[in-house]
C-alpha positions as a Markdown table, in Angstrom:
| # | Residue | x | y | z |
|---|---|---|---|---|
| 1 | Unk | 0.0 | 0.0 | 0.0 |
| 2 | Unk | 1.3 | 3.5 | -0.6 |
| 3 | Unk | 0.5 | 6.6 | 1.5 |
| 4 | Unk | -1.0 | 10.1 | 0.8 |
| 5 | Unk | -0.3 | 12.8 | 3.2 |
| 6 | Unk | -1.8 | 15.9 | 3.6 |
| 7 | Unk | 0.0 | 18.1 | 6.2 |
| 8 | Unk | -1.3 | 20.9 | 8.6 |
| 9 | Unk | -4.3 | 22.6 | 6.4 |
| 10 | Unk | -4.9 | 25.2 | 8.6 |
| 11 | Unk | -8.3 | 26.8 | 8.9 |
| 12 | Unk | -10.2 | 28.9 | 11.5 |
| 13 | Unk | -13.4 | 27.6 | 13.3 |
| 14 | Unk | -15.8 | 28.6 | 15.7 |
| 15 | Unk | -15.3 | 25.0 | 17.9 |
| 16 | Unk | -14.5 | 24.5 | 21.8 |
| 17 | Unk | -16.1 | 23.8 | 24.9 |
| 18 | Unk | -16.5 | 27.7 | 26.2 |
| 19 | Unk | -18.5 | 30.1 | 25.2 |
| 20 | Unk | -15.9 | 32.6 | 24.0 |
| 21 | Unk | -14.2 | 29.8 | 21.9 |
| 22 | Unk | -17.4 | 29.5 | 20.0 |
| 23 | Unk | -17.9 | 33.1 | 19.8 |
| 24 | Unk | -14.2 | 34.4 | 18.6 |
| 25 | Unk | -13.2 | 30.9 | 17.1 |
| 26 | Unk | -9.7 | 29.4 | 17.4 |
| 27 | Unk | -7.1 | 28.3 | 14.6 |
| 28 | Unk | -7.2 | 24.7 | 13.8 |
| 29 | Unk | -5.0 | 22.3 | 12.1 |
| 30 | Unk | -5.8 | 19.0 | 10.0 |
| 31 | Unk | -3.5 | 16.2 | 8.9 |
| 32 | Unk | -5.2 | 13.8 | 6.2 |
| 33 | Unk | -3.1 | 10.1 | 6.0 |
| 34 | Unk | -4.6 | 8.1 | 3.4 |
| 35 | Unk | -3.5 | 4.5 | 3.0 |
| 36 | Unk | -4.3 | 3.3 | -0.9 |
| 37 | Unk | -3.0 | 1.7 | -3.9 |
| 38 | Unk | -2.1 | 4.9 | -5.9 |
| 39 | Unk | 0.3 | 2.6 | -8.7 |
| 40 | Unk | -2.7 | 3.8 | -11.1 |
| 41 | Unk | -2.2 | 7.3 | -10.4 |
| 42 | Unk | 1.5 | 6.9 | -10.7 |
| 43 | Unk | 1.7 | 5.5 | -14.0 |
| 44 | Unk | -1.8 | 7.2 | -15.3 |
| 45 | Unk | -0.5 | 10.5 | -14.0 |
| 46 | Unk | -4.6 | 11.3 | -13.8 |
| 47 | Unk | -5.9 | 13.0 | -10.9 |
| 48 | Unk | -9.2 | 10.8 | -11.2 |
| 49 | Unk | -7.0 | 7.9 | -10.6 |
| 50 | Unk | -5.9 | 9.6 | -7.0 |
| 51 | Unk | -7.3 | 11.3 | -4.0 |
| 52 | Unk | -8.1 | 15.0 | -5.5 |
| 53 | Unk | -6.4 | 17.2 | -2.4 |
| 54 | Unk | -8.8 | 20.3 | -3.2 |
| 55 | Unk | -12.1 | 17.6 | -2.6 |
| 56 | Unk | -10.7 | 16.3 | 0.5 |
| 57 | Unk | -9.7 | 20.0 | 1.8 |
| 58 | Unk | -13.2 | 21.3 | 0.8 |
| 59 | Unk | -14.5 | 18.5 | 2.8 |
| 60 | Unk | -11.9 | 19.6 | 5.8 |
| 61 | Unk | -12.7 | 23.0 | 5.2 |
| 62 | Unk | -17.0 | 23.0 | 5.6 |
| 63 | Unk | -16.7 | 21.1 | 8.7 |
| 64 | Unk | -14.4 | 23.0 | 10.5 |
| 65 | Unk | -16.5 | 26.6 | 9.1 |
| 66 | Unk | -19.4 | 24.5 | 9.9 |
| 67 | Unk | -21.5 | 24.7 | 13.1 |
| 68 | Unk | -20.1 | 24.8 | 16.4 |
| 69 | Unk | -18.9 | 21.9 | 18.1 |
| 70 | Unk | -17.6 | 21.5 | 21.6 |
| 71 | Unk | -15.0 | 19.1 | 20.9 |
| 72 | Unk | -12.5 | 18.1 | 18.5 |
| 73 | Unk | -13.1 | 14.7 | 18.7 |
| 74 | Unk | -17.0 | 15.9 | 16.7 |
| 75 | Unk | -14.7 | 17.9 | 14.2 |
| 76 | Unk | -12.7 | 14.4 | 13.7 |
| 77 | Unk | -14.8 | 12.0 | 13.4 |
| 78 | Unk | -17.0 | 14.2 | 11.0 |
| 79 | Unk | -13.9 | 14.5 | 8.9 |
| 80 | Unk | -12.8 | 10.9 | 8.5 |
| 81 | Unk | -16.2 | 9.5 | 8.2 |
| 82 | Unk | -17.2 | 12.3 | 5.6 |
| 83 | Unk | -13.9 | 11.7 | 3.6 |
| 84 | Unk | -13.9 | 7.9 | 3.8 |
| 85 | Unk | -17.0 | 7.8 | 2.2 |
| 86 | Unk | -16.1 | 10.3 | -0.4 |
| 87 | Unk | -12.7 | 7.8 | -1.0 |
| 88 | Unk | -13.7 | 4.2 | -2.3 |
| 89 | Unk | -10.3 | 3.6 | -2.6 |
| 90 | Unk | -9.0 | 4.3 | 0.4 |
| 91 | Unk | -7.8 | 1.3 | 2.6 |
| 92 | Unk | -6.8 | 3.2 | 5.5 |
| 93 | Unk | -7.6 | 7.0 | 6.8 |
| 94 | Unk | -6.0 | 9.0 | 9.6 |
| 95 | Unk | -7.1 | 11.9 | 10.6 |
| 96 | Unk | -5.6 | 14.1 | 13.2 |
| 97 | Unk | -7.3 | 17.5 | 14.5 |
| 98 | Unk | -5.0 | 20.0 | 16.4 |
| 99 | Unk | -6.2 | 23.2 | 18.6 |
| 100 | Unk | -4.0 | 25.5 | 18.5 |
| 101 | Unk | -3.1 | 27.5 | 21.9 |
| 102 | Unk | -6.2 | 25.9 | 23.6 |
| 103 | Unk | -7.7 | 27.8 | 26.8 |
| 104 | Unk | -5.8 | 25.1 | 29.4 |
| 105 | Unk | -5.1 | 28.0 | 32.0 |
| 106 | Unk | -1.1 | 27.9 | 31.1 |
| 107 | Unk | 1.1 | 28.3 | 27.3 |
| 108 | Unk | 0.4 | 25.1 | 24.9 |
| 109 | Unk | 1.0 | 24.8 | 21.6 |
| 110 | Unk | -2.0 | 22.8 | 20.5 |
| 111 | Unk | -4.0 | 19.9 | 22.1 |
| 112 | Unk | -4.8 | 17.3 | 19.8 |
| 113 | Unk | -6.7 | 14.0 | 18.8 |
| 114 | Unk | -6.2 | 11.3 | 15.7 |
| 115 | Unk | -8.6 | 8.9 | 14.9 |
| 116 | Unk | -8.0 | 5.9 | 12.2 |
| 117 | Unk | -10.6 | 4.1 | 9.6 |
| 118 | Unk | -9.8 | 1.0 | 7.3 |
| 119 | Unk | -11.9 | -1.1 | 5.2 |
């Protein structure tokens, strides 16, 4: 299997368990692993024969602009499950959701969660 990575697309979103999080949103990043068979796409060198990154960071995009959630483990699951089905071809998905600087009472970079799907 070959692997398609997809590396901190950072977007800002209205997401977290306070009030004021939801109200003045936070910045958010996404990593996007996907686990196919992309020997097609190598030697077809077509983008239908591959995962189309502007498709799978549209679909990253409205989730994370979409409604508020409290958690980040909503805004992951939503992701992976959304993409997965988007992806026949995909054996395996990871998806990992950071929030940067979250509101933790002292200086963090981010707090994050990753969740995996296969077939």
């Amino acid at each position: 299997m070959d692997t398609l990575t997809l590396k901190n697309i950072r977007i800002k979103g209205k997401h977290g368990f306070y009030e004021k999080e939801r109200k003045n949103g936070n910045d958010f990043e996404v990593d996007l692993i996907f686990t196919a068979d992309f020997q097609k796409a190598a030697e077809s060198d077509q983008l239908e024969d591959t995962i189309d990154y502007q498709q799978a960071i549209a679909i990253v995009r409205d989730i994370i602009k979409g409604p508020s959630r409290k958690l980040i483990e909503s805004l992951t699951k939503e992701i992976g499950d959304q993409l997965f089905n988007r992806f026949p071809q995909i054996e395996q998905l990871k998806v990992a959701v950071r929030k940067l600087h979250p509101p933790v009472g002292t200086e963090t970079d981010y707090s994050e969660i990753s969740m995996s799907w296969q077939r």
